[in-house]
N, C-alpha and C positions, 0 to 999 in steps of 0.2 A: 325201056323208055325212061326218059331223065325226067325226075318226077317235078326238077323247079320248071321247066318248061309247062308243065300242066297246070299248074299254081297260078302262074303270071297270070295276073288280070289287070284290062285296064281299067282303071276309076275315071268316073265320068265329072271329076271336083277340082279345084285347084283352093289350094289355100291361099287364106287370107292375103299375109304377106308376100306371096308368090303373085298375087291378083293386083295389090298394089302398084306393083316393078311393072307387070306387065303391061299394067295401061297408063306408066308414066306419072303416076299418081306421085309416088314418092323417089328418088333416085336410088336408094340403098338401101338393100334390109335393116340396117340397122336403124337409120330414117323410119321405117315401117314399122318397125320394133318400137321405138317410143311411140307414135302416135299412138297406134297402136293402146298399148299400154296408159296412156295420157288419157283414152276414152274419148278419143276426138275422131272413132269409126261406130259408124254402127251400120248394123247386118240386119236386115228387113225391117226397120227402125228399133232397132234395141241397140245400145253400147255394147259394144263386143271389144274385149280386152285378150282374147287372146287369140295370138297371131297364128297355129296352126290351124284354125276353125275351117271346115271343111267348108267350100262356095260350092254349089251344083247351079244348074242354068237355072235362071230366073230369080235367083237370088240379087236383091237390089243393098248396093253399099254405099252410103253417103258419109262423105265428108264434107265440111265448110259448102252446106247447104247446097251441095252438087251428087247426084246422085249416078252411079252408073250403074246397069242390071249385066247382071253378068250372062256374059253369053258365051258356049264352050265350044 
């Protein structure tokens, strides 16, 4: 039995900056990467400065006083 096959699991999160792109928020990771970084995101209303931050459902991300809850 090939053992990376039994390993593979899927994770139920998408990161931060992956969350961005997805729903048009930003155009480019790297767009996403400064904000980002700039502290003009935040993740269940805390500033969240960094961009691999794991999102699970029901996690809400607001930028420029618009909020979206993530849904996976």
């Amino acid at each position: 039995m090939n053992q990376n096959i039994s390993q593979q699991v899927t994770e139920p999160f998408i990161k931060l900056d992956q969350f961005l792109k997805w729903q048009g928020i930003v155009q480019t990771g790297g767009e996403a990467k400064l904000r980002i970084k700039d502290g003009e995101i935040a993740v269940n209303g805390e500033v969240e400065t960094r961009r691999g931050r794991k999102l699970v459902e029901g996690d809400r991300v607001t930028i420029e006083h618009t909020t979206y809850e993530v849904e996976l």
